[in-house]
C-alpha positions in Angstrom: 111.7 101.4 32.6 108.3 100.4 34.3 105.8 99.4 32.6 102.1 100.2 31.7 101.4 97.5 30.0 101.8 94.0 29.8 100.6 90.8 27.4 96.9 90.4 28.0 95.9 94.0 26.0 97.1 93.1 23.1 93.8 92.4 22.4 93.4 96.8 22.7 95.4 97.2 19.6 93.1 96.7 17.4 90.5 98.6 19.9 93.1 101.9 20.4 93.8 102.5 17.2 93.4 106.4 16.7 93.2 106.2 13.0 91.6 110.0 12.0 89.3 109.7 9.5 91.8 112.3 7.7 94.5 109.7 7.0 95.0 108.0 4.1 95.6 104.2 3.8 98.9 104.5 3.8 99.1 106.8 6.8 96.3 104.4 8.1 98.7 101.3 7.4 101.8 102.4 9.1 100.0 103.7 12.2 98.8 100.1 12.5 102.4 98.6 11.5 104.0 101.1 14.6 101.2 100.0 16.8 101.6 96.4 16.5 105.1 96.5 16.9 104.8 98.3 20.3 101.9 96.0 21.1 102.8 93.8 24.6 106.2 96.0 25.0 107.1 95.6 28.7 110.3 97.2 29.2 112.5 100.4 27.5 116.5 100.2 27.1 117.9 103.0 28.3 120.8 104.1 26.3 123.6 104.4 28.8 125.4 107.2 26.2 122.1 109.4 26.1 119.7 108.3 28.7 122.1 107.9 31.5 124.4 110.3 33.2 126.1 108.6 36.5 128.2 109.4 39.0 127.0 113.6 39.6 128.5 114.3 43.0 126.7 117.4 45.2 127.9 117.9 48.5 125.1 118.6 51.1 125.8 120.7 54.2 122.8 121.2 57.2 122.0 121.9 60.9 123.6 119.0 63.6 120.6 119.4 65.8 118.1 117.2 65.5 115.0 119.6 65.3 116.6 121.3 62.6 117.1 124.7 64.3 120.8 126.4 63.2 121.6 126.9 66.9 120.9 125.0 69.9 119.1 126.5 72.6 118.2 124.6 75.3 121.0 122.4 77.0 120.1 119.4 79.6 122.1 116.9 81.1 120.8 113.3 82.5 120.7 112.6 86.3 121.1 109.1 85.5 124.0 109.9 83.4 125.5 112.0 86.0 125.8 109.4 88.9 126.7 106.6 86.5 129.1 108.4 83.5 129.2 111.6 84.9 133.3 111.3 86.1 133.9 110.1 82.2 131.6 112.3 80.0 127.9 114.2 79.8 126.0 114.0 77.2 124.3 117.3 76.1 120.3 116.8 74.9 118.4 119.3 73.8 115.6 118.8 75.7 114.5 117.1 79.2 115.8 113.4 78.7 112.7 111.8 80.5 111.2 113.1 77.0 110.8 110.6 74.4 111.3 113.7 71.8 114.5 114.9 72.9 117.7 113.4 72.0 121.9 114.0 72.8 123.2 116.5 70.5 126.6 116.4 72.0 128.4 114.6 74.7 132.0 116.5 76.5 134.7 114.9 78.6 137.7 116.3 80.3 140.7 114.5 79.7 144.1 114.7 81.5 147.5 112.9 80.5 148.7 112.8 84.4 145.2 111.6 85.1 144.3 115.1 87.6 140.8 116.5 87.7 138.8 113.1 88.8 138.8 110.5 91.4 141.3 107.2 91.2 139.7 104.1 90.3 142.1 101.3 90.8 143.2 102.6 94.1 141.8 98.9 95.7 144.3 96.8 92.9 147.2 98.8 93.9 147.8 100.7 91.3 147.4 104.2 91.4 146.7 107.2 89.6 144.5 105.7 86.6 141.6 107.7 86.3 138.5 108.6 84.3 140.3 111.7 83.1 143.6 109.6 82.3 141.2 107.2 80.0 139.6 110.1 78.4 142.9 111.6 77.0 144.0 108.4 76.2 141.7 107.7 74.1 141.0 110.5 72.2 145.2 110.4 71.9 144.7 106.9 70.4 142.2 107.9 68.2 143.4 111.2 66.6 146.9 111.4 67.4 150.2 109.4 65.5 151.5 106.3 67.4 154.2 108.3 68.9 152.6 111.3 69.4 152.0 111.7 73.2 150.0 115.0 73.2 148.0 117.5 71.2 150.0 120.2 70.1 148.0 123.6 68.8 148.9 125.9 66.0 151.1 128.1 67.9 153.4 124.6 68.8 152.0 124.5 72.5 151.2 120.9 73.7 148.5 120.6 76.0 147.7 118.1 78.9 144.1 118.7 79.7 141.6 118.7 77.2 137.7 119.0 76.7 136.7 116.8 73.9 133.3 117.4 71.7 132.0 114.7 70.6 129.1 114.3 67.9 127.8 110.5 66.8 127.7 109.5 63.5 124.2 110.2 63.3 124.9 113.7 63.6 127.7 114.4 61.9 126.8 112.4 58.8 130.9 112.1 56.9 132.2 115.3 58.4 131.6 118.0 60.8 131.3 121.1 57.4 134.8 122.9 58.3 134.2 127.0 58.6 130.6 126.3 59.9 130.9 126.1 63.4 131.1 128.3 66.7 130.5 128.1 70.6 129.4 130.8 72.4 131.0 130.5 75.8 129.8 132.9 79.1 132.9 133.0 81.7 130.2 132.8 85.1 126.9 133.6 86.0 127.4 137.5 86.5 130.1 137.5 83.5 127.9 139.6 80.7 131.1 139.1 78.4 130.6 135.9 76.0 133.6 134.4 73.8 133.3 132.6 71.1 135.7 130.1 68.8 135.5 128.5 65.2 138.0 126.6 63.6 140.7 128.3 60.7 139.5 126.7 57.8 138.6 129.4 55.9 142.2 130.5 56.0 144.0 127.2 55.4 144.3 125.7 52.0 146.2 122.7 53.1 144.9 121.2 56.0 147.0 118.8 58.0 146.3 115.1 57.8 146.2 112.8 60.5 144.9 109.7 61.8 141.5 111.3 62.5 141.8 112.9 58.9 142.2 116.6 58.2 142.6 118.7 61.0 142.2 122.4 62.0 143.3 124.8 64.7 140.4 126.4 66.7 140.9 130.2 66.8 138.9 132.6 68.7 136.5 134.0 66.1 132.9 134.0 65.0 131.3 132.2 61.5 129.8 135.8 60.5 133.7 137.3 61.2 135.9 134.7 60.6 139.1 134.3 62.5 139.9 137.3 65.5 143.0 138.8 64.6 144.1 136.6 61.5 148.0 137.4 61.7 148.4 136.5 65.2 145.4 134.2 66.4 144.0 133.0 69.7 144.9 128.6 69.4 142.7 127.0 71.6 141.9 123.7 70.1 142.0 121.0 67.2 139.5 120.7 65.1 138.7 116.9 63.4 135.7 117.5 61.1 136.2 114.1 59.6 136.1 112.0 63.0 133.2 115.1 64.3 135.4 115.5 67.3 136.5 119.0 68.7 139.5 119.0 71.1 140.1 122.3 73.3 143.4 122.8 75.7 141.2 123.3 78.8 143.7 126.0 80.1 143.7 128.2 77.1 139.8 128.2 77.4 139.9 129.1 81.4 142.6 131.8 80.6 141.2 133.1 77.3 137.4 132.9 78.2 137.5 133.2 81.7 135.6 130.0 82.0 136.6 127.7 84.9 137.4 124.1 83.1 140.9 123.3 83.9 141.1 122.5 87.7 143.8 119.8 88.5 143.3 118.4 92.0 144.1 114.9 92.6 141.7 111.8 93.3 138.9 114.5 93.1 136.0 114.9 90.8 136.6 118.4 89.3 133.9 118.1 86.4 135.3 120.6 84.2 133.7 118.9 81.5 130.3 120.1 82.9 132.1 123.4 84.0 132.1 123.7 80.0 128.8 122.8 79.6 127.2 125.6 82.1 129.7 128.1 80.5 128.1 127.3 76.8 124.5 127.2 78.6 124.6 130.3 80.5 125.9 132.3 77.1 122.6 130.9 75.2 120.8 132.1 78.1 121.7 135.4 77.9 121.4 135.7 74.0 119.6 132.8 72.3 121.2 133.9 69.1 124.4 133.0 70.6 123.9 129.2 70.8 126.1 127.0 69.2 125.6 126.4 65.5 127.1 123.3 63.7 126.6 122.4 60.5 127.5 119.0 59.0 128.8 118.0 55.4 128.4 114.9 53.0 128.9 114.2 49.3 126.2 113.0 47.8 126.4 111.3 44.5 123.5 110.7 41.8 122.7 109.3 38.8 120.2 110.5 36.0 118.2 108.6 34.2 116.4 110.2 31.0 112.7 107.9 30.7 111.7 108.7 27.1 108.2 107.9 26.6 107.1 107.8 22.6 104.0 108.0 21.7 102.9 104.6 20.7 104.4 103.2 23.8 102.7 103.1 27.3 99.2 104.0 26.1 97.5 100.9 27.9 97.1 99.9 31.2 96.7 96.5 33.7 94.2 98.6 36.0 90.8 96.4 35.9 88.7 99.3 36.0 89.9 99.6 32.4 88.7 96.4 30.9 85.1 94.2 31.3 84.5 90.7 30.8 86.8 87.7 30.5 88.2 88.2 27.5 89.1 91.9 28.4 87.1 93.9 26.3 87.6 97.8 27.1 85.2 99.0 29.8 84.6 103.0 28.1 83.3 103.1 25.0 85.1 106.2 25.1 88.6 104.8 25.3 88.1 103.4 21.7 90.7 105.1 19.2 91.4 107.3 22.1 93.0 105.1 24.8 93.7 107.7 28.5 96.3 106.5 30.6 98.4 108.2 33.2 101.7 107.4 34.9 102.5 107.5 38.9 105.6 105.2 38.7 108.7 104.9 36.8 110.6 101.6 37.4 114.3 100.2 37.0 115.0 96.8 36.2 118.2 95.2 35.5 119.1 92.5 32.6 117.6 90.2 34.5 114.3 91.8 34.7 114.7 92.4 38.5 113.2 95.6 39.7 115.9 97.1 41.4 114.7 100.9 42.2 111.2 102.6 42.0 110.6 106.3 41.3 106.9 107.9 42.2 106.2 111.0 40.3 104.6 113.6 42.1 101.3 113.5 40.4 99.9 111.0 38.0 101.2 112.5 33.9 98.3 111.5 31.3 99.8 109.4 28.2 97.7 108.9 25.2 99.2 108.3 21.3 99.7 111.9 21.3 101.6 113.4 23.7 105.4 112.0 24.4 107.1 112.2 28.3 110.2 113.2 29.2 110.9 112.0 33.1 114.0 112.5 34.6 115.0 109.8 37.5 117.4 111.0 40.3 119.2 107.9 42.2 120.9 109.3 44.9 123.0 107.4 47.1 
């Protein structure tokens, strides 16, 4: 524990010593045998069988978006990004990007195993058909998918070839997108008033697949505030990887089921239905701010408690220099004589070594005379 105290107020033993003239000598006595014992103490042993209780795991769940808000309401793509990424992915901010205070919240590709829906872009080394949209699903196949496993294959055992992958950074995300607290809002065209929404099946799933990309869930059609629409014989459009904070939706089930154009196939052309998704998620927050996406990440947090027991002999003097005078440190107060005020701000944790490894600031300063006793309880979180 930190200290209060060190070697050169010794000297205030003898100066501190609240000895009431109501105590007899032998009271008198083993007040002054206490107080020289604890005279100069620089450090408390915890007790790691009462003092210390390790390892308390919490887990912490909260918005995605970086200003905190539980839906997302304003969505803006980068020009810059657009001619230079846009045939590989957009990234979604939540404000204009020539603003230092905005920031991506999300970034959406379109992938496609025959490599359809973008423009070729080896046609000039001979070799044809690879493709922006080709790499995408690649990748994301790598990533999330078993090395034999060539496609993504939803709850009701369809395998899909065109995909719209979410993606949220690390940053984001924290360990895990928080499975059940999620769900897009998606508007089929500008003078479609009907908006669909989807959410993943957790809450109905007590086993969860594993994979490469760690647990994964089907995304229904269904709302947070509902759960899943029509439990016994859902709406699959999607995979859901909270662990990797990726979302993978079959681009045709989303243009069939919610009417929302994302799953054009032409060949050596740029179809964008990766932005096609992102004015379809736009225009529903435009027409309802309450239905803007809301994400919620998860992480366990784990903590350890630290009991600081401050007795009452202990702790009562300080280094400050406003409390002494002179050079052989005489107390400055008059008043501080047999009635030594001192108050703690700081609570410190040193090793065997007598390394300070961790620092705790109270949140106001706690008065400490050889009357009163502390109990401070140290949180480590990490």
């Amino acid at each position: 524990m930190a200290v209060i105290y060190n070697d050169r107020n010794r000297r205030f033993n003898e100066q501190l010593r609240p000895a009431p003239a109501s105590f007899s000598d032998v009271q008198r006595q083993a007040l002054n045998t206490t107080l020289a014992a604890n005279a100069g103490q620089v450090y408390t042993a915890l007790d790691p069988t009462n003092d210390i209780i390790p390892d308390q795991q919490e887990i912490i769940s909260q918005t995605v978006w970086s200003d905190g808000t539980s839906r997302l309401t304003s969505f803006f793509t980068s020009s810059a990004n657009s001619s230079s990424n846009g045939e590989w992915y957009y990234d979604v901010y939540d404000g204009d990007p020539s603003n230092s205070t905005s920031a991506v919240q999300f970034s959406v590709a379109y992938g496609d195993r025959l490599g359809s829906g973008s423009l070729d872009i080896s046609a000039d080394s001979g070799i044809s058909g690879q493709t922006p949209s080709k790499a995408v699903y690649s990748q994301y196949r790598n990533i999330l998918l078993a090395p034999n496993d060539e496609s993504f294959t939803l709850g009701d055992g369809v395998s899909t070839d065109q995909i719209i992958a979410i993606n949220f950074s690390r940053a984001r995300y924290k360990e895990r997108l928080d499975p059940g607290n999620f769900e897009f809002w998606l508007s089929g065209s500008l003078n479609d008033s009907s908006e669909n929404v989807f959410v993943d099946d957790s809450t109905s799933v007590t086993n969860p697949t594993l994979g490469r990309g760690g647990k994964v869930f089907n995304i229904v059609s269904g709302s947070i505030s509902d759960g899943v629409y029509n439990s016994t014989s859902p709406t699959y459009v999607g995979l859901a990887y909270p662990d990797s904070g990726i979302l993978i939706l079959d681009a045709a089930k989303v243009s069939s089921s919610f009417d929302v154009d994302c799953a054009k196939r032409n060949d050596n052309t740029s179809d964008q239905n990766h932005y096609s998704f992102i004015q379809a998620v736009s225009r529903s927050t435009a027409a309802d701010s309450g239905k803007g996406p809301s994400v919620r990440n998860q992480q366990t947090i784990t903590s350890t408690f630290y009991f600081v027991r401050v007795r009452n002999q202990n702790y009562n003097f300080t280094n400050n220099p406003t409390f002494v005078t002179g050079s052989v440190g005489d107390l400055k107060h008059s008043a501080m004589v047999n009635n030594p005020t001192v108050y703690i701000s700081t609570i410190g944790l040193y090793n065997n070594s007598g390394e300070c490894l961790a620092i705790a600031s109270l949140s106001k300063p706690l008065q400490k005379t050889f009357f009163n006793e502390l109990l401070i309880k140290v949180k480590l979180t990490y």
